[in-house]
PDBQT receptor file of N, H, CA, C and O in Angstrom, charges set to zero:
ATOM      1  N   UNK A   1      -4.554 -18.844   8.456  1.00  0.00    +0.000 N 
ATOM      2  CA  UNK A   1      -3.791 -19.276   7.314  1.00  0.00    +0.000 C 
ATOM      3  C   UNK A   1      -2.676 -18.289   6.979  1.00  0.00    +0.000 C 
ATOM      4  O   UNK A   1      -1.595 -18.596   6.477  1.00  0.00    +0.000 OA
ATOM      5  N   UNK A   2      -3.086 -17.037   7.327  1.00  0.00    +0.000 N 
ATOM      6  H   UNK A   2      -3.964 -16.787   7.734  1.00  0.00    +0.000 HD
ATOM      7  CA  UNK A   2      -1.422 -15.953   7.097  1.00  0.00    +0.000 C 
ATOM      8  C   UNK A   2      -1.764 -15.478   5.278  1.00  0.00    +0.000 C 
ATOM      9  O   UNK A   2      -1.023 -14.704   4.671  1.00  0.00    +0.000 OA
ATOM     10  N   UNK A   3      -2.769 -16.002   4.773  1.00  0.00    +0.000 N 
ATOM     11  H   UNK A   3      -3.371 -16.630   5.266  1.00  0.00    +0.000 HD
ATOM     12  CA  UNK A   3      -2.192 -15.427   3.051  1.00  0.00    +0.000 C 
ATOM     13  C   UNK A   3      -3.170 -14.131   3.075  1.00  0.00    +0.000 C 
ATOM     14  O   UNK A   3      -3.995 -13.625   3.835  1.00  0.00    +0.000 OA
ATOM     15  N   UNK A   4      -2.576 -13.879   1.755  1.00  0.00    +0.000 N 
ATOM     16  H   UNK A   4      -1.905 -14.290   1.137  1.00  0.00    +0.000 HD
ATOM     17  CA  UNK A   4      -2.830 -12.073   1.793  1.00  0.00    +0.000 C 
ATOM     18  C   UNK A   4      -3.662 -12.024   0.090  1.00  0.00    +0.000 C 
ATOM     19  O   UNK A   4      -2.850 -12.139  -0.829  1.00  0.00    +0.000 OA
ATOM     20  N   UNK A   5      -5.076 -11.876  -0.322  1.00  0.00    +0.000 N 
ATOM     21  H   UNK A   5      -5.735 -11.783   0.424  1.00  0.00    +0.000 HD
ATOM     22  CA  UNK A   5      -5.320 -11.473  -1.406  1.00  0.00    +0.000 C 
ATOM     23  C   UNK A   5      -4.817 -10.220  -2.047  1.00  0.00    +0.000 C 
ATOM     24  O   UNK A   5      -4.797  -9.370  -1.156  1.00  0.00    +0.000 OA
ATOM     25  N   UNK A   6      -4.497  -9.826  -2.913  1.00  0.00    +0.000 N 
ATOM     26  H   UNK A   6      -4.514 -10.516  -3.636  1.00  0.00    +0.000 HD
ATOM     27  CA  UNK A   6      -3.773  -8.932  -3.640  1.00  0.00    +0.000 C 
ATOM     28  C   UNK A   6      -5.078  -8.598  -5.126  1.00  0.00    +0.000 C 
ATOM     29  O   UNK A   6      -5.089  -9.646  -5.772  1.00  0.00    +0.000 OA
ATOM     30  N   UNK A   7      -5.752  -7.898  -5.575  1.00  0.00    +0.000 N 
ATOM     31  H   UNK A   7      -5.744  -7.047  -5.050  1.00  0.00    +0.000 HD
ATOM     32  CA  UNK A   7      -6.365  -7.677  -7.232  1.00  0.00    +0.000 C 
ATOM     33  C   UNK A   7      -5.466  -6.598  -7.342  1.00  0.00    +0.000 C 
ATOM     34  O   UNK A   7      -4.848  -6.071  -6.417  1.00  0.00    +0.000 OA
ATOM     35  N   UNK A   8      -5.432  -6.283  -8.632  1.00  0.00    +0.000 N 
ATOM     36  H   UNK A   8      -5.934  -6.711  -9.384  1.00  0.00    +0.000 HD
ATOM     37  CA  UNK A   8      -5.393  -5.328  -9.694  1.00  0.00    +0.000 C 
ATOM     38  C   UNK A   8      -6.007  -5.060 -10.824  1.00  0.00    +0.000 C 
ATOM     39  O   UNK A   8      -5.671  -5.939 -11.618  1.00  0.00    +0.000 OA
ATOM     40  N   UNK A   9      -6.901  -4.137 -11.443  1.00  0.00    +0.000 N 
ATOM     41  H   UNK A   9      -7.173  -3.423 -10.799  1.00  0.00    +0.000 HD
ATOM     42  CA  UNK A   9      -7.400  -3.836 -12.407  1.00  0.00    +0.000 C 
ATOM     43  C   UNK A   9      -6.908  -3.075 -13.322  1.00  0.00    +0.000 C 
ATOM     44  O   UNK A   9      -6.420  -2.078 -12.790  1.00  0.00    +0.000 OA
ATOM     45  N   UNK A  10      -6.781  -3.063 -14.652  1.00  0.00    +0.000 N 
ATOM     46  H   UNK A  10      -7.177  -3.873 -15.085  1.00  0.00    +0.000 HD
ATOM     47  CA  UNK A  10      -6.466  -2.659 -15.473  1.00  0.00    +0.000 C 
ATOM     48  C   UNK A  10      -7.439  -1.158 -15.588  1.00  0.00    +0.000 C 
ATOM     49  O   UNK A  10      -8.208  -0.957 -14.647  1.00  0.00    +0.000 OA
ATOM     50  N   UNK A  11      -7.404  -0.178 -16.668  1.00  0.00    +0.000 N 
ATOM     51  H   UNK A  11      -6.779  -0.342 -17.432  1.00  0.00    +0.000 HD
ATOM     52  CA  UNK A  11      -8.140   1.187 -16.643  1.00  0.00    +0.000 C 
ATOM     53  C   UNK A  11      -8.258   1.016 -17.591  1.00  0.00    +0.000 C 
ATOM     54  O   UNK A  11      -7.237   1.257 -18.236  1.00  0.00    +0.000 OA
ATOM     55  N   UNK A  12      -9.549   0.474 -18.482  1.00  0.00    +0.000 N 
ATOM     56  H   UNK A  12     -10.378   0.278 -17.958  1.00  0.00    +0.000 HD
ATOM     57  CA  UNK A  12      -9.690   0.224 -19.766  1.00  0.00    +0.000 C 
ATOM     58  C   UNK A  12     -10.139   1.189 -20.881  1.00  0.00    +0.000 C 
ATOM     59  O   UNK A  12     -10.856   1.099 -21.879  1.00  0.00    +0.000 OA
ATOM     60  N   UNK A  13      -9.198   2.428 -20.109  1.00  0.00    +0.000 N 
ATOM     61  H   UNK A  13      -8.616   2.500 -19.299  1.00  0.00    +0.000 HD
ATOM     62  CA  UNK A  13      -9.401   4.296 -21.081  1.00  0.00    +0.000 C 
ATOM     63  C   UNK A  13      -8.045   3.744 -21.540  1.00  0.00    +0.000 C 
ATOM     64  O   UNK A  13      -7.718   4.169 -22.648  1.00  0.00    +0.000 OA
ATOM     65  N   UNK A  14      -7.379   3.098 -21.098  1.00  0.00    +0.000 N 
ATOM     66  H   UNK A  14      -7.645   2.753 -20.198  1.00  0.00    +0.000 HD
ATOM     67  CA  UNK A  14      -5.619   3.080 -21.576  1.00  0.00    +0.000 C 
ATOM     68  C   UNK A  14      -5.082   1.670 -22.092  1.00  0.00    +0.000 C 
ATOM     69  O   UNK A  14      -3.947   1.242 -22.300  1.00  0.00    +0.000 OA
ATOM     70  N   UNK A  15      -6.214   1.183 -22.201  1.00  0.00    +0.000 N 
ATOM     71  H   UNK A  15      -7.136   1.531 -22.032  1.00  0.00    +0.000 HD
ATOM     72  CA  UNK A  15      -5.831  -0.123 -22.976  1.00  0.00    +0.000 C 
ATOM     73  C   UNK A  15      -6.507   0.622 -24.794  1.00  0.00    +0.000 C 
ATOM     74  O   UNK A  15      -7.267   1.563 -25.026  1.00  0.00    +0.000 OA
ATOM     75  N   UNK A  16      -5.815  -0.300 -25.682  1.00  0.00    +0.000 N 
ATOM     76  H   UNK A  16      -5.199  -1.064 -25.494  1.00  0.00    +0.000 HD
ATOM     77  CA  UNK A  16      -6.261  -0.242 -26.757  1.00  0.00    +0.000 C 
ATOM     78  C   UNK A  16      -7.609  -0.707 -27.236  1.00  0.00    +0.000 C 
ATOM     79  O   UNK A  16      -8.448  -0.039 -27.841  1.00  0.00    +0.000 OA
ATOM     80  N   UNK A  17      -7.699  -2.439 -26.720  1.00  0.00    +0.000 N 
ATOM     81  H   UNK A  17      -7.018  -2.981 -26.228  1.00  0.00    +0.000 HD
ATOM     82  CA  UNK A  17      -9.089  -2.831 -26.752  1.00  0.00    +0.000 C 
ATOM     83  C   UNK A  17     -10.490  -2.383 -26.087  1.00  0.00    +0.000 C 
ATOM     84  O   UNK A  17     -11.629  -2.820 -26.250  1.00  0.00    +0.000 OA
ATOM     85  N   UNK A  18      -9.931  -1.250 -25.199  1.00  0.00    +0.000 N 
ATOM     86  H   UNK A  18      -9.006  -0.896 -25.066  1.00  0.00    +0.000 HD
ATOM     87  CA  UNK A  18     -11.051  -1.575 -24.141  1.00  0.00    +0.000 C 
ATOM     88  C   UNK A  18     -11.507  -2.199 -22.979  1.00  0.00    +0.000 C 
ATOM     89  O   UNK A  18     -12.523  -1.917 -22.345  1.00  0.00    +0.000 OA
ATOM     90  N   UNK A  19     -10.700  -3.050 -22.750  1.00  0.00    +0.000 N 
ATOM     91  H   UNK A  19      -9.874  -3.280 -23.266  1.00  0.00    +0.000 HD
ATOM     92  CA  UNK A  19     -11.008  -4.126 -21.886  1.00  0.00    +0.000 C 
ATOM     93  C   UNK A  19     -10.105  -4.059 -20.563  1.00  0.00    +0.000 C 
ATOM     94  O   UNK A  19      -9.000  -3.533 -20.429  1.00  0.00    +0.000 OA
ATOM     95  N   UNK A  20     -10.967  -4.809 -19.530  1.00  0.00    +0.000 N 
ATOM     96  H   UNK A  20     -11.865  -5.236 -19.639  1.00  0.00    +0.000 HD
ATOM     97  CA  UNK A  20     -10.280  -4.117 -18.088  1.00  0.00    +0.000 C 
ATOM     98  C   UNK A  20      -9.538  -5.936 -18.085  1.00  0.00    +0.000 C 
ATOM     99  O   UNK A  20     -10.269  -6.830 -18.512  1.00  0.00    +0.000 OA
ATOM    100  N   UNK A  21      -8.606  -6.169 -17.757  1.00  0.00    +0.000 N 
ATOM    101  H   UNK A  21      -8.013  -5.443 -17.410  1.00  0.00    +0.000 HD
ATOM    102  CA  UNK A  21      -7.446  -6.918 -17.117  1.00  0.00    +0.000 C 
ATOM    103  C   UNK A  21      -7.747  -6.968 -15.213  1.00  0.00    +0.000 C 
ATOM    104  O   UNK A  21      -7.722  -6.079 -14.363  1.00  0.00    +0.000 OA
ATOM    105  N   UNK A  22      -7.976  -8.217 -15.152  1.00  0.00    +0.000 N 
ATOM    106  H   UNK A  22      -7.996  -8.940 -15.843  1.00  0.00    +0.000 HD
ATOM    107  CA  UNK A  22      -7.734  -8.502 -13.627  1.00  0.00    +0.000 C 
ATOM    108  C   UNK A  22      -7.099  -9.354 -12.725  1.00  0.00    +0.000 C 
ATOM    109  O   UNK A  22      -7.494 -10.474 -12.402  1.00  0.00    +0.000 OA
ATOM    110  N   UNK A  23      -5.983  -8.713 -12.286  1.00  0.00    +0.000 N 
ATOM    111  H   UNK A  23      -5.662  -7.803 -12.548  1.00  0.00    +0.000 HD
ATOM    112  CA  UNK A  23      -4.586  -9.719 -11.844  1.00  0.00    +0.000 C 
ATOM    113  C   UNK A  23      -5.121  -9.986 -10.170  1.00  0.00    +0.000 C 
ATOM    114  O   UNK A  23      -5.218  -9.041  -9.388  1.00  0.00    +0.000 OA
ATOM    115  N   UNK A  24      -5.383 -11.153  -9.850  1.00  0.00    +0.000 N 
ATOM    116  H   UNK A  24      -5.304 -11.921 -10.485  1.00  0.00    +0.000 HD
ATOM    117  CA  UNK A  24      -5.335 -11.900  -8.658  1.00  0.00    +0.000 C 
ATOM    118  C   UNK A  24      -4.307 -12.564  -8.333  1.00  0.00    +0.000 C 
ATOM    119  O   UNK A  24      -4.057 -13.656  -8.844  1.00  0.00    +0.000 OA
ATOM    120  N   UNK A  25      -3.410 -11.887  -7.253  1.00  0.00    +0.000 N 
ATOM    121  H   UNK A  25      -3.613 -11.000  -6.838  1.00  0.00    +0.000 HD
ATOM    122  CA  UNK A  25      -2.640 -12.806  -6.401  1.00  0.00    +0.000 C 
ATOM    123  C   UNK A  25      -2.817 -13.235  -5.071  1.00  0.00    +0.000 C 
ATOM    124  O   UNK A  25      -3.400 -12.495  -4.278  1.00  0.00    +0.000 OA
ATOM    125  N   UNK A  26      -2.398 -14.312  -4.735  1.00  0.00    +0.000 N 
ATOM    126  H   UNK A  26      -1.924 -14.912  -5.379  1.00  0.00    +0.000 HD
ATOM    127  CA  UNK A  26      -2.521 -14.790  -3.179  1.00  0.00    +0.000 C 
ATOM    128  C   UNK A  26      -0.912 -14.999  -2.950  1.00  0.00    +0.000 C 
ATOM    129  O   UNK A  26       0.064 -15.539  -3.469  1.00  0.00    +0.000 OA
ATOM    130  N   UNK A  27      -1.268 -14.260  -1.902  1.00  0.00    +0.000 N 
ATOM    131  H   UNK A  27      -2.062 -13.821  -1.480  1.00  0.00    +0.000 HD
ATOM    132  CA  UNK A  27       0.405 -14.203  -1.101  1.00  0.00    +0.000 C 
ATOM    133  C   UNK A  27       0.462 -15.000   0.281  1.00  0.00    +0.000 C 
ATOM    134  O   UNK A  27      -0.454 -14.951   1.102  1.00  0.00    +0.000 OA
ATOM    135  N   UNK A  28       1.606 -15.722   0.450  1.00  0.00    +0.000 N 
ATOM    136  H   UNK A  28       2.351 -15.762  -0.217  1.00  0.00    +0.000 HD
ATOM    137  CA  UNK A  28       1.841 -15.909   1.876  1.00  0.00    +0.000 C 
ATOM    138  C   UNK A  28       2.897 -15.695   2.359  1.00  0.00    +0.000 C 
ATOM    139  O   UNK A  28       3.861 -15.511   1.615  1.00  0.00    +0.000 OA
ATOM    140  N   UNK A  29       3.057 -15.647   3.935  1.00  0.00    +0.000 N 
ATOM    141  H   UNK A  29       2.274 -15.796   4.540  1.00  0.00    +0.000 HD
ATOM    142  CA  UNK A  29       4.599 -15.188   4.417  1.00  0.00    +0.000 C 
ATOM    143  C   UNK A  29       5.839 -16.123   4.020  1.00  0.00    +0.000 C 
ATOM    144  O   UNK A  29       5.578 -17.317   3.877  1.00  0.00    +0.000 OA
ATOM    145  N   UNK A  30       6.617 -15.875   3.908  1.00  0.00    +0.000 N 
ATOM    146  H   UNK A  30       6.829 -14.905   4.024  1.00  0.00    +0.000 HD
ATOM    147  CA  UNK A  30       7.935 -16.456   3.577  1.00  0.00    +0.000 C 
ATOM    148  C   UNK A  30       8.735 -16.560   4.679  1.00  0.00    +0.000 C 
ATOM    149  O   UNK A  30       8.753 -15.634   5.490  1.00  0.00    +0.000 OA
ATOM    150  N   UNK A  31       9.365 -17.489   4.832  1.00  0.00    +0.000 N 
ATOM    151  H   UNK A  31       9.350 -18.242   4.173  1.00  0.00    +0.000 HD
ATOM    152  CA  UNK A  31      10.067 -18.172   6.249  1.00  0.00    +0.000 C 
ATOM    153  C   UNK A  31      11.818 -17.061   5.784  1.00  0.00    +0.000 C 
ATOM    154  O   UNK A  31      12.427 -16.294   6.529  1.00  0.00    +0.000 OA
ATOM    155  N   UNK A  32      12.102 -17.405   4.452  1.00  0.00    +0.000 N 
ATOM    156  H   UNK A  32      11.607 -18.028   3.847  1.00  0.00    +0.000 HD
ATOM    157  CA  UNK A  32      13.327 -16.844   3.757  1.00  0.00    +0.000 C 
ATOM    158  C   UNK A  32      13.637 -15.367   3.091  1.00  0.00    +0.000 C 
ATOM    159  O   UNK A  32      13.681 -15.247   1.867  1.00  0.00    +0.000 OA
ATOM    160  N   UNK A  33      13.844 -14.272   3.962  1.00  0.00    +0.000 N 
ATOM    161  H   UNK A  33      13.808 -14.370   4.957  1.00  0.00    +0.000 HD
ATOM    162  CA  UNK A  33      13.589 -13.045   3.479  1.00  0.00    +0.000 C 
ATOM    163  C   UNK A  33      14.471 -13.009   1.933  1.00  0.00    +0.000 C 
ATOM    164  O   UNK A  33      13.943 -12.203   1.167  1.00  0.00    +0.000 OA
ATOM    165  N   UNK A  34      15.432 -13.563   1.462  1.00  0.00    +0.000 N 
ATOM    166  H   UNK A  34      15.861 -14.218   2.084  1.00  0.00    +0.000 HD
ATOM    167  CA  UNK A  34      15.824 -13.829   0.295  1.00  0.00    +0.000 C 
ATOM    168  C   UNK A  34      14.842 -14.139  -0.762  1.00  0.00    +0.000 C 
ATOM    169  O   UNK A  34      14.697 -13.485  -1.795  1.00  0.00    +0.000 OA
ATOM    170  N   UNK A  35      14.122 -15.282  -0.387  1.00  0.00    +0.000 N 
ATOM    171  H   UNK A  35      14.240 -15.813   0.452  1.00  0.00    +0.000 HD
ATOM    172  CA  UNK A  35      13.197 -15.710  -1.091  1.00  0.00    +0.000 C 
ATOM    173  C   UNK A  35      11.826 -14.855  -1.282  1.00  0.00    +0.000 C 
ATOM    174  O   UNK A  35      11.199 -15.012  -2.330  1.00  0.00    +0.000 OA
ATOM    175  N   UNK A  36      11.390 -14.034  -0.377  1.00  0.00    +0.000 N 
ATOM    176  H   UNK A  36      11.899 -13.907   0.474  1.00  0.00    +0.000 HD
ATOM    177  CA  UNK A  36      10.264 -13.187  -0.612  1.00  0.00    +0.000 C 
ATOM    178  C   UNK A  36      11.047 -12.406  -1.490  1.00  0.00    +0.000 C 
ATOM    179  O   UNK A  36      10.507 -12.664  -2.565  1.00  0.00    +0.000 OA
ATOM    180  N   UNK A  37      11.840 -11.728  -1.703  1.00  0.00    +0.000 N 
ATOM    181  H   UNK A  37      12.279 -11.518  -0.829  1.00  0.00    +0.000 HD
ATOM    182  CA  UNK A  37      12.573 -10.479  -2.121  1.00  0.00    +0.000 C 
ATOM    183  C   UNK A  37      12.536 -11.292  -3.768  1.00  0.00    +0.000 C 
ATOM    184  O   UNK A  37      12.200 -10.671  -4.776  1.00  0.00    +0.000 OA
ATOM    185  N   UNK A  38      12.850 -12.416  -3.782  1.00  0.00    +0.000 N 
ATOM    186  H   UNK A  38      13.123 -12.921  -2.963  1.00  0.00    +0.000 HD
ATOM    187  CA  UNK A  38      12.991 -12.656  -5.538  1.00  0.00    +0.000 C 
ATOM    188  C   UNK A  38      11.552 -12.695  -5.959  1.00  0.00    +0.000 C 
ATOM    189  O   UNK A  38      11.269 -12.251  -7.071  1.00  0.00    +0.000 OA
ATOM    190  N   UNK A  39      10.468 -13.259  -5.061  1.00  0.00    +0.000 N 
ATOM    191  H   UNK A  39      10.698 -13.620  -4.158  1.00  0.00    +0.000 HD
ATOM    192  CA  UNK A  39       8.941 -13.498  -5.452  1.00  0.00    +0.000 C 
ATOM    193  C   UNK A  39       8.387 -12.003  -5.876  1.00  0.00    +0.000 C 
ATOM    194  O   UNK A  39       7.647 -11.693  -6.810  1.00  0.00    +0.000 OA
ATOM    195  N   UNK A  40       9.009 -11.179  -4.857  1.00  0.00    +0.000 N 
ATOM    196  H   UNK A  40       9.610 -11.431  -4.099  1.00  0.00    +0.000 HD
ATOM    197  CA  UNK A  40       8.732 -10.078  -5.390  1.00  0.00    +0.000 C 
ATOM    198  C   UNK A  40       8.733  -9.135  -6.427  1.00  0.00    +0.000 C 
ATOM    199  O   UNK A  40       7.873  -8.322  -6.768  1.00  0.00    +0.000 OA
ATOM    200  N   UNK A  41       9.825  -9.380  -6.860  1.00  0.00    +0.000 N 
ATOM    201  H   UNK A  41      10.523 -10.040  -6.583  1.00  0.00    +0.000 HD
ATOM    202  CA  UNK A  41      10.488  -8.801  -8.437  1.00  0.00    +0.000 C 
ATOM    203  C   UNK A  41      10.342  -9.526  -9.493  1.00  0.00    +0.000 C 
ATOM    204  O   UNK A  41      10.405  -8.987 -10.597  1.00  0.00    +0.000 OA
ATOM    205  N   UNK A  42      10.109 -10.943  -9.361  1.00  0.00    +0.000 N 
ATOM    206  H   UNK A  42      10.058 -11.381  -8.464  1.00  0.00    +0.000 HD
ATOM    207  CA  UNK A  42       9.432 -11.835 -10.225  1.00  0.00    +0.000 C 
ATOM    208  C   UNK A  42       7.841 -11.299 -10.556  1.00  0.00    +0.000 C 
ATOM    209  O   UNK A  42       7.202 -11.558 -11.576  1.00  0.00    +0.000 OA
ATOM    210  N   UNK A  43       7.373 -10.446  -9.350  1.00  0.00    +0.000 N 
ATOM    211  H   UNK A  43       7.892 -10.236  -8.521  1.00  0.00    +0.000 HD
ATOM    212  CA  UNK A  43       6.077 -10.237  -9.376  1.00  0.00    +0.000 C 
ATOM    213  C   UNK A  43       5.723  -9.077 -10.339  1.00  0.00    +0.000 C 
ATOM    214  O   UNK A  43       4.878  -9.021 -11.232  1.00  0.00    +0.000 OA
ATOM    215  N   UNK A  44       6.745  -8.046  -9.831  1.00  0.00    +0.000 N 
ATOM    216  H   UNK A  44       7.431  -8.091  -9.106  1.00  0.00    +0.000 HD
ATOM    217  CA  UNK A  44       6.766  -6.829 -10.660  1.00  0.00    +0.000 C 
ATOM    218  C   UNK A  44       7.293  -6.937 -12.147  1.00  0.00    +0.000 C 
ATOM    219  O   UNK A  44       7.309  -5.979 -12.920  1.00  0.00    +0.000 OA
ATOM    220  N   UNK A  45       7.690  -8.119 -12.436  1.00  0.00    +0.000 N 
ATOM    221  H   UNK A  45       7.677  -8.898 -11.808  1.00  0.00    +0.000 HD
ATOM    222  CA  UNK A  45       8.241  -8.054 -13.955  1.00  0.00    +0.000 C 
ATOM    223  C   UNK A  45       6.815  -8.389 -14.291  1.00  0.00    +0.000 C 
ATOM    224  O   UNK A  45       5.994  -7.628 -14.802  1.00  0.00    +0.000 OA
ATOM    225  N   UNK A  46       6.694  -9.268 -14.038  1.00  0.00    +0.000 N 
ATOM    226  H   UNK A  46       7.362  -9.887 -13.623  1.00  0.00    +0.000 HD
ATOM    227  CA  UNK A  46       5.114 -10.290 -14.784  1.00  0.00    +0.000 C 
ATOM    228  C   UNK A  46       4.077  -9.042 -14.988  1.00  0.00    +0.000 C 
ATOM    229  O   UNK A  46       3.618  -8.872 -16.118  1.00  0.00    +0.000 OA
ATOM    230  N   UNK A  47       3.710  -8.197 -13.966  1.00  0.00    +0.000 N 
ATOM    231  H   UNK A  47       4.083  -8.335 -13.049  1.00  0.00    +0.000 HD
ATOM    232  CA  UNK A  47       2.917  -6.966 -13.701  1.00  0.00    +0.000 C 
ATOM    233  C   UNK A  47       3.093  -6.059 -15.035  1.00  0.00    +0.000 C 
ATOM    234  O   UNK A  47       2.178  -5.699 -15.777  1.00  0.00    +0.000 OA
ATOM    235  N   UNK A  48       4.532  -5.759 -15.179  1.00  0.00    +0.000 N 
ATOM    236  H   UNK A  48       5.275  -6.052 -14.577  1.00  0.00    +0.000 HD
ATOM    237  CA  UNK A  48       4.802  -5.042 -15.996  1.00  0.00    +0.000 C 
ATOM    238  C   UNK A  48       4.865  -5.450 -17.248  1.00  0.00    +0.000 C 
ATOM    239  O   UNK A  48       4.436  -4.680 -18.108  1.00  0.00    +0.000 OA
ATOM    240  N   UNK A  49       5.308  -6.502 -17.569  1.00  0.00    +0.000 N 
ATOM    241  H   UNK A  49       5.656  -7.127 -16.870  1.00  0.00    +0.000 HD
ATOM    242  CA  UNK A  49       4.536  -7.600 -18.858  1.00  0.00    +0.000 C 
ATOM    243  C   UNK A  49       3.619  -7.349 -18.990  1.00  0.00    +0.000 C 
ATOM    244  O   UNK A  49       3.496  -6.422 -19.790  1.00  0.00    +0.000 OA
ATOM    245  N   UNK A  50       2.134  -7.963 -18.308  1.00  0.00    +0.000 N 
ATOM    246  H   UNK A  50       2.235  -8.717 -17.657  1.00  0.00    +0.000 HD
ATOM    247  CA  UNK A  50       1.235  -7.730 -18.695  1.00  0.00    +0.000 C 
ATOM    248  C   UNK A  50       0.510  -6.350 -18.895  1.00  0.00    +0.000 C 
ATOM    249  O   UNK A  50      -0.573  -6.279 -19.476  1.00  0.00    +0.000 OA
ATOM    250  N   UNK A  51       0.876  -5.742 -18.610  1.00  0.00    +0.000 N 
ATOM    251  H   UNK A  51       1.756  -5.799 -18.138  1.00  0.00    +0.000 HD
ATOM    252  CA  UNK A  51       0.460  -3.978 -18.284  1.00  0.00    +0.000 C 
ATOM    253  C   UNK A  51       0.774  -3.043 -19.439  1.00  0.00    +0.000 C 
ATOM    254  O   UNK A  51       0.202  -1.975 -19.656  1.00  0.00    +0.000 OA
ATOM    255  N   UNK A  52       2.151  -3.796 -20.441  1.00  0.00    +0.000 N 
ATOM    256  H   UNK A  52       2.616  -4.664 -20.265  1.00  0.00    +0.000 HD
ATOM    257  CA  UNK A  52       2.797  -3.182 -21.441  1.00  0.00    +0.000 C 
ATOM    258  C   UNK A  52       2.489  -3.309 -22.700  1.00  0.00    +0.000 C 
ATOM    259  O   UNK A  52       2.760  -2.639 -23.697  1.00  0.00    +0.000 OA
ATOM    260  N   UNK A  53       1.672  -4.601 -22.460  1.00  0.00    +0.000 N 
ATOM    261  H   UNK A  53       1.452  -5.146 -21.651  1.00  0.00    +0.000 HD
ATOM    262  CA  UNK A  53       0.567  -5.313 -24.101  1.00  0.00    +0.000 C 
ATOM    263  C   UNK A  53      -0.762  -5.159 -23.829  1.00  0.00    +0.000 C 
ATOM    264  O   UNK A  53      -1.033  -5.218 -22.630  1.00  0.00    +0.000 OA
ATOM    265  N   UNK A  54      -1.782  -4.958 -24.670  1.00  0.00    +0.000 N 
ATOM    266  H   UNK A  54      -1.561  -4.910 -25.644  1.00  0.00    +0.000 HD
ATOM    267  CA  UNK A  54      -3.127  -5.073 -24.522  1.00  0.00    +0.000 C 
ATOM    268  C   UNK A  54      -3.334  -6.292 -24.130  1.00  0.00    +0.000 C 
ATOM    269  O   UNK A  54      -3.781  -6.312 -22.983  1.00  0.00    +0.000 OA
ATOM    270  N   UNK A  55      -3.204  -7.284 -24.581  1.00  0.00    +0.000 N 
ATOM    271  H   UNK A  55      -2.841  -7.267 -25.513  1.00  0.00    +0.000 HD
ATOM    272  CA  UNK A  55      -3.335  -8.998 -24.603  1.00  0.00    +0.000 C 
ATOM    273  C   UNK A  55      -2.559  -9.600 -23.774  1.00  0.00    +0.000 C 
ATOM    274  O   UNK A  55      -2.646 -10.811 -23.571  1.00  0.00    +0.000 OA
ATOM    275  N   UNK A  56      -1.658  -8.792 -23.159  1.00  0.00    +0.000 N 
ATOM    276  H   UNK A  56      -1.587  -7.808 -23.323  1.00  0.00    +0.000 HD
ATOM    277  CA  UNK A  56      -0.394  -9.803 -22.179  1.00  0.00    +0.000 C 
ATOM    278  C   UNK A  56       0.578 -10.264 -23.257  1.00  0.00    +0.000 C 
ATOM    279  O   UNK A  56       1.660 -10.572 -22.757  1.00  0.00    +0.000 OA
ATOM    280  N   UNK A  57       0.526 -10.433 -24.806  1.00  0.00    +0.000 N 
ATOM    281  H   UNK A  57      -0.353 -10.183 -25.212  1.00  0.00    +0.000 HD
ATOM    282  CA  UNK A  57       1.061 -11.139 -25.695  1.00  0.00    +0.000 C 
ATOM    283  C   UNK A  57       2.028 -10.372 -25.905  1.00  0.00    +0.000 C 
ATOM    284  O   UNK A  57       1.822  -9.187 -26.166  1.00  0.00    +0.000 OA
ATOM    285  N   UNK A  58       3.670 -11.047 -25.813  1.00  0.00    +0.000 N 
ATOM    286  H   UNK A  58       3.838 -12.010 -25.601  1.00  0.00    +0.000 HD
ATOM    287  CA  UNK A  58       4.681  -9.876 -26.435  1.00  0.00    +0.000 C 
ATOM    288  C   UNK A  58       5.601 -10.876 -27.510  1.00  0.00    +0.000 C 
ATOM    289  O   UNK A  58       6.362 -11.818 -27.293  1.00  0.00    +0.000 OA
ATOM    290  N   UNK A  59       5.163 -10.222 -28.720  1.00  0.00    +0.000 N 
ATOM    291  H   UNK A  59       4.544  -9.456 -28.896  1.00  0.00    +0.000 HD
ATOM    292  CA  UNK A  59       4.902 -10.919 -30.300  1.00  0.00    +0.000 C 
ATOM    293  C   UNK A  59       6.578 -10.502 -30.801  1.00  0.00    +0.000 C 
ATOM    294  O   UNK A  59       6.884 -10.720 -31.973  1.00  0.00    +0.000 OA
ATOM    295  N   UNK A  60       7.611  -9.901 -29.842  1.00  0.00    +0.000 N 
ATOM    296  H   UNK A  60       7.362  -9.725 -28.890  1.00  0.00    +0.000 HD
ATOM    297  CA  UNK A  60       8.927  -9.940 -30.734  1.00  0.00    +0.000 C 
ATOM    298  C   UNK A  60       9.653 -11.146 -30.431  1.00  0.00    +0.000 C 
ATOM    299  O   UNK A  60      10.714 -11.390 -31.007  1.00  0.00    +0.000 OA
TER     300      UNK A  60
């Protein structure tokens, strides 16, 4: 099939609540090196969203 599991866990000493966060992605190859390259930075924003709120929630 070619796809690639990806987790990430949160370190729940550095969250406020306590609580560990667990990001599952499934990746597959991209025919369009353009197109991997935007999935990618699309990926790292979302990452960094969620990573920057306790809740994922950004309330401004």
């Amino acid at each position: 099939m070619g796809v690639k599991i990806i987790t990430y866990q949160s370190d729940p000493e550095k969250r406020e609540d306590g609580k560990v966060v667990v990001i599952v992605a499934v990746n597959q190859p991209e025919s369009d090196p353009e197109e991997a390259k935007r999935l990618e930075e699309r990926s790292r924003l979302l990452m960094d969203h969620m990573l920057r709120r306790p809740d994922g929630i950004d309330r401004n």
